[in-house]
VEXMARDREN-663334 format. One record per residue: residue in one letter; z, y, x of N, C-alpha, C, O, CB in turn. Coordinates in steps of 0.05 Angstrom, whole numbers, plus 5000, padded with zeros to 4 digits. Glycine has a CB too. Layout:
<atoms>
   residu     nZ     nY     nX    caZ    caY    caX     cZ     cY     cX     oZ     oY     oX    cbZ    cbY    cbX
        A      Z      Y      X      Z      Y      X      Z      Y      X      Z      Y      X      Z      Y      X
...
</atoms>
This chain:
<atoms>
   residu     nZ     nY     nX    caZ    caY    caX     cZ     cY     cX     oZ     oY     oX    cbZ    cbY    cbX
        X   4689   4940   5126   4699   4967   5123   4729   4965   5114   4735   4952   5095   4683   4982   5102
        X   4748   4979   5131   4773   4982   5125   4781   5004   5116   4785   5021   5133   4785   4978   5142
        X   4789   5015   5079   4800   5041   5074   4827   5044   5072   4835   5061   5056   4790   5051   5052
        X   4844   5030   5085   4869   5043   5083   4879   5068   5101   4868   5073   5123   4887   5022   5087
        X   4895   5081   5094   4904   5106   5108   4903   5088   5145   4903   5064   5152   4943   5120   5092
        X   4902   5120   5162   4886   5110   5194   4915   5095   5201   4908   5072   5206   4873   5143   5223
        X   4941   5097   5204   4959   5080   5217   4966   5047   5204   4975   5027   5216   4986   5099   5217
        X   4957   5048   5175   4957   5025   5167   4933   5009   5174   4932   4985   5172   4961   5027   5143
        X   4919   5023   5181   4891   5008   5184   4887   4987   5201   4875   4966   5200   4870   5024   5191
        X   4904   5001   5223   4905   4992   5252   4907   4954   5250   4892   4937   5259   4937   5010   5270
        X   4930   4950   5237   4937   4921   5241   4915   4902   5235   4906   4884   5250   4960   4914   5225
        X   4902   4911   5199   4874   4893   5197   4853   4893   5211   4839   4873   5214   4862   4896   5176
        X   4847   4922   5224   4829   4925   5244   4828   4905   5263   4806   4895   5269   4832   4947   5255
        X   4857   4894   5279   4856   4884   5301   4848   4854   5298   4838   4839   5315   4879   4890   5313
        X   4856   4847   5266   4851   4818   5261   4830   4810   5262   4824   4789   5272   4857   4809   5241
        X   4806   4834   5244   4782   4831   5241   4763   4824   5268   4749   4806   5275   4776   4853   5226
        X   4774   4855   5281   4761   4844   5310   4767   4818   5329   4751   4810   5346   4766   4864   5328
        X   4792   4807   5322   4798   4782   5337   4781   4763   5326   4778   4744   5342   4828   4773   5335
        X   4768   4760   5304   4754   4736   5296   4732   4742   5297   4717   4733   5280   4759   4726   5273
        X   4718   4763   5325   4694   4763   5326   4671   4796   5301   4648   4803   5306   4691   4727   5317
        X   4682   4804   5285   4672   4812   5268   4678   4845   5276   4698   4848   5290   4683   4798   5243
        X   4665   4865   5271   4665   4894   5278   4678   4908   5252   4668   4908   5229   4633   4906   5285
        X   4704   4919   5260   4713   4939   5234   4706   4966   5228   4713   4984   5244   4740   4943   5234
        X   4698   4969   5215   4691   5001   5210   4703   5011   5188   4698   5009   5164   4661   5008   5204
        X   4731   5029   5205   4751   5041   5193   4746   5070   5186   4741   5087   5203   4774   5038   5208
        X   4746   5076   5154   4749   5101   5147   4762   5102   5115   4756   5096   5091   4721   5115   5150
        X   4786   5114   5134   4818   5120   5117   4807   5138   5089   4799   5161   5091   4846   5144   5141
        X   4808   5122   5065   4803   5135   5037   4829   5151   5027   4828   5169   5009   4795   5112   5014
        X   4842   5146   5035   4879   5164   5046   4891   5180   5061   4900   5172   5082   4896   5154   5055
        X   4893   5202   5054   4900   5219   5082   4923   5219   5081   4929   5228   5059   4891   5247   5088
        X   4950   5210   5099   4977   5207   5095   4987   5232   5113   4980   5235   5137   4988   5177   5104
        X   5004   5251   5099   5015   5266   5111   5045   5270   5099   5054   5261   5078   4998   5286   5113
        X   5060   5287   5120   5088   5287   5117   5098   5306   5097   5086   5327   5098   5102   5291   5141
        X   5120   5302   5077   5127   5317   5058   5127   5345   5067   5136   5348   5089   5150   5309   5049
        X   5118   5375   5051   5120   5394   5069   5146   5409   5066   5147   5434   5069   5096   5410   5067
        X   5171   5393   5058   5196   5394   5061   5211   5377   5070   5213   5363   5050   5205   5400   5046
        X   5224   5367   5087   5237   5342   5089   5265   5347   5084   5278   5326   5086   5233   5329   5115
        X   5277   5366   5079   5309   5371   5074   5322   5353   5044   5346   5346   5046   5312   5410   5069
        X   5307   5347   5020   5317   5322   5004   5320   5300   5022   5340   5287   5019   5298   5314   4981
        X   5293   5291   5049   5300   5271   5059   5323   5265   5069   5339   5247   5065   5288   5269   5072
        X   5320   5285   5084   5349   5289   5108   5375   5283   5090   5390   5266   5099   5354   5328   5124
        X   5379   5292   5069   5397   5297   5052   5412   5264   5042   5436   5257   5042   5381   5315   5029
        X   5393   5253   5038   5395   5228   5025   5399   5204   5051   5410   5183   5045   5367   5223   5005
        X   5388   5210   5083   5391   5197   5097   5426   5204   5110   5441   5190   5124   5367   5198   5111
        X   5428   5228   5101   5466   5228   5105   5481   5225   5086   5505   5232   5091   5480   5253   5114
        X   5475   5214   5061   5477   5200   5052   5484   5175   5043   5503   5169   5028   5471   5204   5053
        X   5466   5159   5053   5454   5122   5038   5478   5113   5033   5476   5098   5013   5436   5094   5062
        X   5515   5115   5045   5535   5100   5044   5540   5098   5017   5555   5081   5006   5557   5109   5059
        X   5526   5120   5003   5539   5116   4972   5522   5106   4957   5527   5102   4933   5548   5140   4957
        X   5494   5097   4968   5472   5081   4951   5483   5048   4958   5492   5038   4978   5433   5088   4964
        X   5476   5036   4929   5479   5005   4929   5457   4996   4939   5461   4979   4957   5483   4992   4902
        X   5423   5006   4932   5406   4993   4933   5386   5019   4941   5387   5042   4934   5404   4976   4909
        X   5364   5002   4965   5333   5019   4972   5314   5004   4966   5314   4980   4969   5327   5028   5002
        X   5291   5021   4955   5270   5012   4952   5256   5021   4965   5256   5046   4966   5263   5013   4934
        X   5238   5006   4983   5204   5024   4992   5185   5018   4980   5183   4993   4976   5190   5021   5020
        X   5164   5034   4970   5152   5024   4958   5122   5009   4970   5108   4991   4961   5153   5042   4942
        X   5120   5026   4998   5093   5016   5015   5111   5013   5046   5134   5005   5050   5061   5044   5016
        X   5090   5022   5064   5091   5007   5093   5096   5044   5102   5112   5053   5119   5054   4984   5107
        X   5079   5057   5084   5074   5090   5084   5106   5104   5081   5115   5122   5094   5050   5101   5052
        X   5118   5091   5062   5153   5104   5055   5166   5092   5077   5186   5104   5084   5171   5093   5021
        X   5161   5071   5090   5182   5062   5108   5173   5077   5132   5191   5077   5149   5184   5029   5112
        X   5147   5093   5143   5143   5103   5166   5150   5128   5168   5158   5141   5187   5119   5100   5174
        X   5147   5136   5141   5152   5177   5134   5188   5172   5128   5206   5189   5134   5127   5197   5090
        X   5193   5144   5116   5222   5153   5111   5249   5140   5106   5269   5140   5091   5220   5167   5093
        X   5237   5129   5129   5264   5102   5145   5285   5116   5152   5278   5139   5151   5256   5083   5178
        X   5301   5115   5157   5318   5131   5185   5326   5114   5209   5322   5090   5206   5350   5145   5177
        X   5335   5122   5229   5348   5104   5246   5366   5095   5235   5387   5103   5224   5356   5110   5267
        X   5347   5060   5243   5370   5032   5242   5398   5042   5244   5413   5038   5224   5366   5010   5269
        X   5408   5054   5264   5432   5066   5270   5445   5078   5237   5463   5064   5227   5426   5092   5294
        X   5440   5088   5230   5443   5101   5205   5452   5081   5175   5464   5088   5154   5414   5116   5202
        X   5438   5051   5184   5430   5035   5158   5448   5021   5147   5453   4998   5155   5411   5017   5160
        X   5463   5031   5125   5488   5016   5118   5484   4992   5114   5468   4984   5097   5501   5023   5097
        X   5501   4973   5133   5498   4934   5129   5498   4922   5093   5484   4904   5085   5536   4916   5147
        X   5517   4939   5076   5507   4938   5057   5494   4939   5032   5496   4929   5010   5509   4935   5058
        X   5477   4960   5047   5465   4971   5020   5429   4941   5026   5414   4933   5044   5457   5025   5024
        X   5434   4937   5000   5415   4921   4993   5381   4922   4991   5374   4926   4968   5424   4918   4973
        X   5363   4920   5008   5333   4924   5018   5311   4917   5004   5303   4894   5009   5327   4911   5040
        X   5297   4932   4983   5272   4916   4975   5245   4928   4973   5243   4950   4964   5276   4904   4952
        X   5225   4915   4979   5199   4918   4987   5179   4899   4959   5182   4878   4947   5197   4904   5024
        X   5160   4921   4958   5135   4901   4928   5119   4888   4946   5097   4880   4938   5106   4925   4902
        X   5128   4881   4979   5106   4858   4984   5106   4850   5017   5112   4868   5032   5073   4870   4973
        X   5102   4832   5026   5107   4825   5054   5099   4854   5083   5111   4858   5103   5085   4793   5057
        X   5077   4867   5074   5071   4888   5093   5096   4906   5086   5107   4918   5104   5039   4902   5090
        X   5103   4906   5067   5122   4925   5075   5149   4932   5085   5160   4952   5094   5123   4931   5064
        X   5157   4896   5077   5174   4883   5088   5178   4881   5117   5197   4885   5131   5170   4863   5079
        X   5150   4874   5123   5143   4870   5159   5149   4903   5179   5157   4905   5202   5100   4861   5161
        X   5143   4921   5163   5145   4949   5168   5165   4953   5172   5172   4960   5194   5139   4965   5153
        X   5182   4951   5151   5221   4959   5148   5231   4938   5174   5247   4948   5191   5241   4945   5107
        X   5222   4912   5177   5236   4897   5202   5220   4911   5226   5225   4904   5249   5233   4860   5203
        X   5204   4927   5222   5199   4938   5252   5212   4954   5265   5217   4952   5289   5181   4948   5255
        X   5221   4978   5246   5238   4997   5237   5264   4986   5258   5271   4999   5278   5242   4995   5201
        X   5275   4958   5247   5307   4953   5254   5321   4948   5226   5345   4942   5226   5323   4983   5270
        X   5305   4951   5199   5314   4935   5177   5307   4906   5165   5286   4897   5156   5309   4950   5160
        X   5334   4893   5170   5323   4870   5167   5337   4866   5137   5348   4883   5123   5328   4848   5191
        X   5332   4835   5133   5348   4827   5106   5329   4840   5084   5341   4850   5066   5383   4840   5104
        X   5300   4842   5083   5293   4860   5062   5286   4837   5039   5281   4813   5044   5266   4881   5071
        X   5288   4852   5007   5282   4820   4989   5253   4835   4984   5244   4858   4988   5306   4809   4953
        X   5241   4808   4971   5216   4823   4961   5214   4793   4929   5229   4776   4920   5180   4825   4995
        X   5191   4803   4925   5181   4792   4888   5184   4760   4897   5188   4754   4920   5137   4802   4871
        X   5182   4743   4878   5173   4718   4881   5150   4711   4868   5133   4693   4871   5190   4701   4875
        X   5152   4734   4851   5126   4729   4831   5095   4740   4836   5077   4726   4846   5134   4742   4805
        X   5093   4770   4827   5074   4784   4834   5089   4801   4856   5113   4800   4858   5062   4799   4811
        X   5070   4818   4874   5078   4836   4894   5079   4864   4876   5062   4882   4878   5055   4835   4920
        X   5091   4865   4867   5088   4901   4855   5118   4902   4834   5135   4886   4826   5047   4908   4827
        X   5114   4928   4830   5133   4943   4817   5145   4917   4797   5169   4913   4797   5118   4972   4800
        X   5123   4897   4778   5129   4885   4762   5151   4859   4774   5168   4850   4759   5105   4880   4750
        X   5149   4849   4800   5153   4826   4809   5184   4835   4820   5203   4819   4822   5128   4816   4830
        X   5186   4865   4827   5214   4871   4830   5233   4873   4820   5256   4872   4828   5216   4883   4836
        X   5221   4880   4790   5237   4883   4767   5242   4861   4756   5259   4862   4738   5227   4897   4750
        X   5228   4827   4763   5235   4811   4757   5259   4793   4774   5270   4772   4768   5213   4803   4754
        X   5262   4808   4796   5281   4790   4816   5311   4808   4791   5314   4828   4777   5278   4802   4866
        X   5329   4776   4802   5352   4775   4786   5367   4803   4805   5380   4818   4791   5369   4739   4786
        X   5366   4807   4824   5379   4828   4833   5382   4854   4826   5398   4873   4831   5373   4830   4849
        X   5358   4847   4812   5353   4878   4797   5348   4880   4771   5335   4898   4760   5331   4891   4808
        X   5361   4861   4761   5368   4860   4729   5387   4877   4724   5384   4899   4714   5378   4833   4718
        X   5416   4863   4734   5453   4868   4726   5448   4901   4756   5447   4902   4781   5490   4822   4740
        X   5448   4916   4740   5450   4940   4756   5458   4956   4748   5457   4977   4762   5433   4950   4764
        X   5468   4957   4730   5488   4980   4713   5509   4988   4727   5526   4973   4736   5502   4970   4687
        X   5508   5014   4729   5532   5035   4748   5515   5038   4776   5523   5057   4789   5570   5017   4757
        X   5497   5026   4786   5494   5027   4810   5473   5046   4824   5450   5046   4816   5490   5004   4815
        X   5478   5058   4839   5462   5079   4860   5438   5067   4870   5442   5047   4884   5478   5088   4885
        X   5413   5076   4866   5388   5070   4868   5373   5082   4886   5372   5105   4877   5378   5073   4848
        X   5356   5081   4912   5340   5106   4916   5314   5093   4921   5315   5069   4929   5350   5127   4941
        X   5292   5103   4918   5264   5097   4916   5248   5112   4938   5238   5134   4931   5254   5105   4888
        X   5245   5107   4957   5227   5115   4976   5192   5109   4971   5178   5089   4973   5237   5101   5001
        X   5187   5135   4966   5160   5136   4958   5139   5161   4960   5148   5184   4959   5162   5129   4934
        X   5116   5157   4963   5102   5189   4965   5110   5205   4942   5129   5198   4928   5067   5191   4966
        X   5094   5227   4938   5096   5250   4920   5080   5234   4893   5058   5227   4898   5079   5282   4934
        X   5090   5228   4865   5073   5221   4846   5071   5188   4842   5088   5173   4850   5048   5235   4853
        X   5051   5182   4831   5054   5151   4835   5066   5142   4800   5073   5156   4781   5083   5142   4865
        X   5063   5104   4805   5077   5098   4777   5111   5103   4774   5128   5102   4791   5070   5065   4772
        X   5114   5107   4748   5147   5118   4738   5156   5084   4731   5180   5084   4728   5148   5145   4700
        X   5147   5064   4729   5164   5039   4720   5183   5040   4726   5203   5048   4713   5160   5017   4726
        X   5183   5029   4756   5211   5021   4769   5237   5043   4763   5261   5039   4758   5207   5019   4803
        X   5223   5069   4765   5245   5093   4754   5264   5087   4728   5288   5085   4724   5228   5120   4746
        X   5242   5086   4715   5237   5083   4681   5262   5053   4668   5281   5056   4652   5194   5070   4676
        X   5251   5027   4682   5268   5011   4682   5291   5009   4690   5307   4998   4674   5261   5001   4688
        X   5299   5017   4714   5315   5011   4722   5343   5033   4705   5366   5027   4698   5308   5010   4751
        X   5327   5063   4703   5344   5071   4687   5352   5068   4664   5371   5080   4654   5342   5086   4687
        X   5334   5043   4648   5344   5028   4617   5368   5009   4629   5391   5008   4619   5314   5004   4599
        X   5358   4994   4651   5383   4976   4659   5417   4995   4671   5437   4985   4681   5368   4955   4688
        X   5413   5017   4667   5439   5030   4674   5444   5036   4700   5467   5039   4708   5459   5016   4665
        X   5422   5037   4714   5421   5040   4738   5418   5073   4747   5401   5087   4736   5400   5022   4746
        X   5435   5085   4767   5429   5118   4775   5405   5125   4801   5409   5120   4824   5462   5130   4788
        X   5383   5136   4790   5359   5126   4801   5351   5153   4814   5347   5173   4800   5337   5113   4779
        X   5350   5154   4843   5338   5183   4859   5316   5172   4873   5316   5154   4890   5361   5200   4883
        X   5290   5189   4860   5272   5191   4877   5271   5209   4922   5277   5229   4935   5256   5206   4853
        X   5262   5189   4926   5263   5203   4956   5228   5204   4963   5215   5184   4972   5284   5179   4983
        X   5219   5224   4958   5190   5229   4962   5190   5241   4992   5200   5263   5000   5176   5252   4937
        X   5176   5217   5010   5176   5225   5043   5154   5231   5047   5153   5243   5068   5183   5207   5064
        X   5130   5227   5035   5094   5228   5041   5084   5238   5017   5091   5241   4993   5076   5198   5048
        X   5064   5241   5035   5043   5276   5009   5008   5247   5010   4999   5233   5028   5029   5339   5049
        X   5003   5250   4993   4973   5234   4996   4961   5250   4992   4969   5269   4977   4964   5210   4980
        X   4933   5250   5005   4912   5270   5002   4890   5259   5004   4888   5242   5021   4912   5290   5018
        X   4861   5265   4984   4835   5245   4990   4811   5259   5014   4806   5283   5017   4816   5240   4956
        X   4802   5241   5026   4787   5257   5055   4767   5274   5039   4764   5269   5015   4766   5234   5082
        X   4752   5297   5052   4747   5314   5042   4712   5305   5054   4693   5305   5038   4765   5341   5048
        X   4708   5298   5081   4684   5288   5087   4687   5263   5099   4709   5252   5105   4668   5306   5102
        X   4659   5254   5104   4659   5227   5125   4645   5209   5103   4639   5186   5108   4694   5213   5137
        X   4639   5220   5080   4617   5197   5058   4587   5189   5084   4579   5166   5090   4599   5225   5016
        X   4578   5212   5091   4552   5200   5100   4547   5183   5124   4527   5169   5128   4535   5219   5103
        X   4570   5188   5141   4578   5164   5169   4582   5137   5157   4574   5116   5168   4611   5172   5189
        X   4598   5137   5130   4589   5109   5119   4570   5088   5101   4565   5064   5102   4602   5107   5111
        X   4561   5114   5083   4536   5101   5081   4519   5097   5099   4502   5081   5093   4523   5110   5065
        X   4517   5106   5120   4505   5099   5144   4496   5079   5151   4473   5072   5157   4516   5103   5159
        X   4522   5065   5150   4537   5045   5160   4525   5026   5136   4525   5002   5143   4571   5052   5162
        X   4518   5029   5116   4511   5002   5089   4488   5008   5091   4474   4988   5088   4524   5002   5053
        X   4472   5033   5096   4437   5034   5098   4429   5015   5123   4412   4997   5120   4423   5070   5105
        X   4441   5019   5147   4436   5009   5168   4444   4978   5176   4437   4966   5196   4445   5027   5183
        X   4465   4965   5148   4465   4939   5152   4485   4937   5169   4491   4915   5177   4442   4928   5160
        X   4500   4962   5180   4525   4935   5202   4552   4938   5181   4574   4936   5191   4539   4950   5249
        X   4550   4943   5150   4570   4936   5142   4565   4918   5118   4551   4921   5099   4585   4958   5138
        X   4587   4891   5127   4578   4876   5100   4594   4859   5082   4587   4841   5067   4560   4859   5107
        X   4628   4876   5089   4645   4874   5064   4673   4896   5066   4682   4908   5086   4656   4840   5061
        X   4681   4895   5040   4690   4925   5039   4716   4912   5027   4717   4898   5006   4671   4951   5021
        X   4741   4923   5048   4770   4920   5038   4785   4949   5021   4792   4969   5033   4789   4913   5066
        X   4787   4945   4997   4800   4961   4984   4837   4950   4977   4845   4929   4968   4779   4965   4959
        X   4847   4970   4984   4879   4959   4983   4893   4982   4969   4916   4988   4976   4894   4952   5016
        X   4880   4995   4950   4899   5012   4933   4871   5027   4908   4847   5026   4909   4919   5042   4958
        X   4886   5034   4894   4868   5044   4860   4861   5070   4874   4838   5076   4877   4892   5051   4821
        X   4880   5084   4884   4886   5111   4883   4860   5113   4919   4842   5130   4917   4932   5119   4885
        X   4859   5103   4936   4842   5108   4956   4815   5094   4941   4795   5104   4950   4852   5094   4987
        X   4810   5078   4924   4781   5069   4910   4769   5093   4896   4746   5101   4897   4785   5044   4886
        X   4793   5104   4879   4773   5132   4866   4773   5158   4891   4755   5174   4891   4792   5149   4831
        X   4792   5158   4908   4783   5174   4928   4754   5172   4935   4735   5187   4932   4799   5169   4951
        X   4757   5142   4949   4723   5138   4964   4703   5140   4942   4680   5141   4952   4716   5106   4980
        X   4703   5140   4911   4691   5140   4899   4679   5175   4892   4655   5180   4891   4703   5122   4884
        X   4693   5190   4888   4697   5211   4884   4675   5228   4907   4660   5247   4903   4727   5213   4886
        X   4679   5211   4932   4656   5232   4949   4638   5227   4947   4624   5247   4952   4653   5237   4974
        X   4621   5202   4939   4599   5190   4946   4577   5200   4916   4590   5196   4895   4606   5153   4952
        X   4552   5210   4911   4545   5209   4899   4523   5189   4886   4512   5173   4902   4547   5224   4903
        X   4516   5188   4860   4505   5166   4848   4484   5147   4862   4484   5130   4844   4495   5176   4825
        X   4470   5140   4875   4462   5138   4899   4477   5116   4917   4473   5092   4921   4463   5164   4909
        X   4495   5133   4927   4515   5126   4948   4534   5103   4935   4540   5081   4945   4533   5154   4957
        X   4540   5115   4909   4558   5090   4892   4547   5057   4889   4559   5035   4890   4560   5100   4858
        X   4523   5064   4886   4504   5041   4888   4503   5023   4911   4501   4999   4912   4479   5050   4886
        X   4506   5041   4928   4507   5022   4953   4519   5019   4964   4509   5010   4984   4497   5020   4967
        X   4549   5022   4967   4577   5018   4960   4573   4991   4950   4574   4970   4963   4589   5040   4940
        X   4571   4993   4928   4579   4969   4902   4565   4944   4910   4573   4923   4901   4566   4978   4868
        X   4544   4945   4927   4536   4922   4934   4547   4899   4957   4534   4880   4964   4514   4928   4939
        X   4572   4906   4965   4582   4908   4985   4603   4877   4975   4620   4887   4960   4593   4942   4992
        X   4605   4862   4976   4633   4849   4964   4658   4868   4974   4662   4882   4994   4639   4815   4978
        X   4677   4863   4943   4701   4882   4942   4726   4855   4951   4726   4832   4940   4705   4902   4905
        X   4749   4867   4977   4770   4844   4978   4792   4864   4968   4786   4888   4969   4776   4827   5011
        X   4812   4857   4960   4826   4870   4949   4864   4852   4941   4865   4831   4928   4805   4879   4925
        X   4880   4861   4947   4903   4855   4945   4914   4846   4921   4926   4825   4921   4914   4873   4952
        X   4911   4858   4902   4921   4857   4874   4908   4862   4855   4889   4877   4859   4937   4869   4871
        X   4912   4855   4832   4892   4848   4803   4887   4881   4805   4865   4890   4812   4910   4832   4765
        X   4904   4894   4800   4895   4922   4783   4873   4938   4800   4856   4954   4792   4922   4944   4777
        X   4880   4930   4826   4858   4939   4857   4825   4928   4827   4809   4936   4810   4866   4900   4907
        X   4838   4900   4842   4806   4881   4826   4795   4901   4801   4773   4911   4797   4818   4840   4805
        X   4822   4900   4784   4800   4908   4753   4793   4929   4757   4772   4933   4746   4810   4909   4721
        X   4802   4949   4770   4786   4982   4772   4767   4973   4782   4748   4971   4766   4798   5008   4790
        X   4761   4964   4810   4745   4961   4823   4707   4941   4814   4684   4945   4821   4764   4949   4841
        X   4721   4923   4798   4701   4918   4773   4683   4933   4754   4659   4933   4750   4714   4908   4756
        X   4711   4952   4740   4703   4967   4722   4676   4987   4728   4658   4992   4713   4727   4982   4716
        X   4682   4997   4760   4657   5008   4776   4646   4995   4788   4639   5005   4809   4659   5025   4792
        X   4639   4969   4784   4617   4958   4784   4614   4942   4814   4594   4934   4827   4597   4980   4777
        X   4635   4941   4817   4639   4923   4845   4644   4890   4843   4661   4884   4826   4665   4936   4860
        X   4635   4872   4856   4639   4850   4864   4667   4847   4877   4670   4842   4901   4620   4845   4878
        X   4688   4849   4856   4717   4849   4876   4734   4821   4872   4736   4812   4849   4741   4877   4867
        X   4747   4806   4895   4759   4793   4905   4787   4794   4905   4796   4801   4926   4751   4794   4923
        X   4808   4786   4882   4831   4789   4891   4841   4767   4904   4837   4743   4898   4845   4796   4873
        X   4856   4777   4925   4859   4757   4941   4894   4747   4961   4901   4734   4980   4835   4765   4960
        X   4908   4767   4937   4933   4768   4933   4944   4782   4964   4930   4789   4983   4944   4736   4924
        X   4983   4785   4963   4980   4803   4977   4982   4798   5006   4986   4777   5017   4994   4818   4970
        X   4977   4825   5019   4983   4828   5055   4962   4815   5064   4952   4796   5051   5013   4814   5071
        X   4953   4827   5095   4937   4820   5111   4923   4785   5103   4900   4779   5101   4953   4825   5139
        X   4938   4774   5102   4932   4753   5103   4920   4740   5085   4907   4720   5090   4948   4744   5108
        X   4921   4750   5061   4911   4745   5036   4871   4762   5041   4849   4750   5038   4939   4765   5008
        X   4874   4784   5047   4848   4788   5056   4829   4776   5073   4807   4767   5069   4847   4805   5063
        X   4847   4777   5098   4835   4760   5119   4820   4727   5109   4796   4721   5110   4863   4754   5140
        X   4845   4709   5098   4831   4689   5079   4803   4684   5067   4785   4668   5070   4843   4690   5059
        X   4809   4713   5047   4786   4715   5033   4752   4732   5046   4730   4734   5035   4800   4729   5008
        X   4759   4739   5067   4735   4750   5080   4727   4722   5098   4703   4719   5104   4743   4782   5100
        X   4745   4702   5108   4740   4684   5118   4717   4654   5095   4695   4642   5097   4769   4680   5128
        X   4735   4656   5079   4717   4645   5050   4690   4651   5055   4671   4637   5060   4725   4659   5020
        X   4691   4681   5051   4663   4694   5041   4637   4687   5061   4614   4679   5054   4666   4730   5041
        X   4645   4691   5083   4627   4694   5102   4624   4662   5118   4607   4657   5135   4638   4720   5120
        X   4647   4642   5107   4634   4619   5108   4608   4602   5090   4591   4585   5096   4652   4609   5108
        X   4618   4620   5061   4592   4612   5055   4567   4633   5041   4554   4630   5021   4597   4590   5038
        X   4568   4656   5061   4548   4669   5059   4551   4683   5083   4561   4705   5083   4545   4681   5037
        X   4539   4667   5108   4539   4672   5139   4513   4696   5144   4492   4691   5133   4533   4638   5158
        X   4515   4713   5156   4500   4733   5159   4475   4724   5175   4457   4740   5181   4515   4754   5172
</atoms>
């Protein structure tokens, strides 16, 4: 089972099916477009006077890239993790930095680049809401920090019983979770019952905080660090040694 929003889905989908295995995609994310885009616009005529961009997912670089054409050579590129990285070079942005450490907010704030930032123009490409760190920090380091909110998240409203379906009937028999915020979505529709059998499911998951929520409700979760590849890995693990 793949829950990331339906255009992100696409790429793990195709891996899964290349190695033989059936994906059954249902987006715990509904991604839609800001229902104003004129801050966007605003900031994309703009960027010459920003030092530095942030995206924060694969989701901010699709709702709110602009044309390559547009991309000042040097305003400086960074991404919390290789998918998103891979996104922005699809785009026509290249040169993007990303963490060395962890993939997230924390691992960006650790690159030296983004220490000495005092005086400098900041913009954050990100949905509506979300964590304040990077805001938060960067404005202790003296940095001038504009949010650019390009995507609206929303949790699906049906489609719980097409997937338990899918775990009563046995053709699903591991479950990729790749965000907190789509885990209590899918959690949220399913009732007590349904949670149960959910939970029996091995959980793969990108990053610790994915893992510890995902624990906390009672799941068997797998962190398995970040981007496709880090899942893929770990569903490969699993099912070598517990072959269906």
């Amino acid at each position: 089972m793949i829950t990331r929003p339906a255009r992100q889905a696409a790429g793990l989908a195709q891996q899964v099916a290349a190695l033989g295995a059936t994906p059954i995609v249902f987006p715990a994310i509904v991604i839609l477009p800001p229902s104003d885009r004129a801050a966007l616009m605003r900031v994309h005529a703009q960027l010459g006077q920003y030092d530095i961009a942030i995206f924060v997912s694969a989701n901010a670089v699709e709702y709110g890239a602009p044309d390559p054409k547009q991309w000042p050579p040097r305003l400086a590129t960074f991404a919390p993790g290789t998918g998103t990285a891979a996104a922005l070079a699809a785009t026509g942005i290249h040169d993007v930095r990303i963490p060395h450490t962890t993939f997230d907010s924390e691992g960006l704030l650790a690159l030296p680049e983004l220490n000495d930032v005092a005086g400098r123009r900041v913009a954050i490409f990100r949905g509506t809401g979300g964590r304040e760190l990077l805001q938060q920090t960067l404005d202790q380091r003296g940095a001038a920090v504009d949010y650019v909110e390009c995507y609206r998240r929303a949790a699906p409203q049906t489609g719980a019983e097409s997937l338990l379906e899918a775990v009563r009937q046995r053709r699903a028999h591991a479950l990729t979770l790749t965000s907190r915020e789509g885990l209590v979505n899918l959690w949220a529709l399913l009732d007590e019952q349904g949670r149960t059998s959910l939970a029996r499911l091995p959980a793969f998951v990108p990053h610790a905080r994915v893992a510890a929520r995902a624990r906390n409700l009672g799941f068997k979760a797998f962190d398995c660090g970040d981007g496709d590849a880090g899942l893929i890995a770990g569903l490969l693990e699993w099912f070598a040694l517990h072959p269906q």
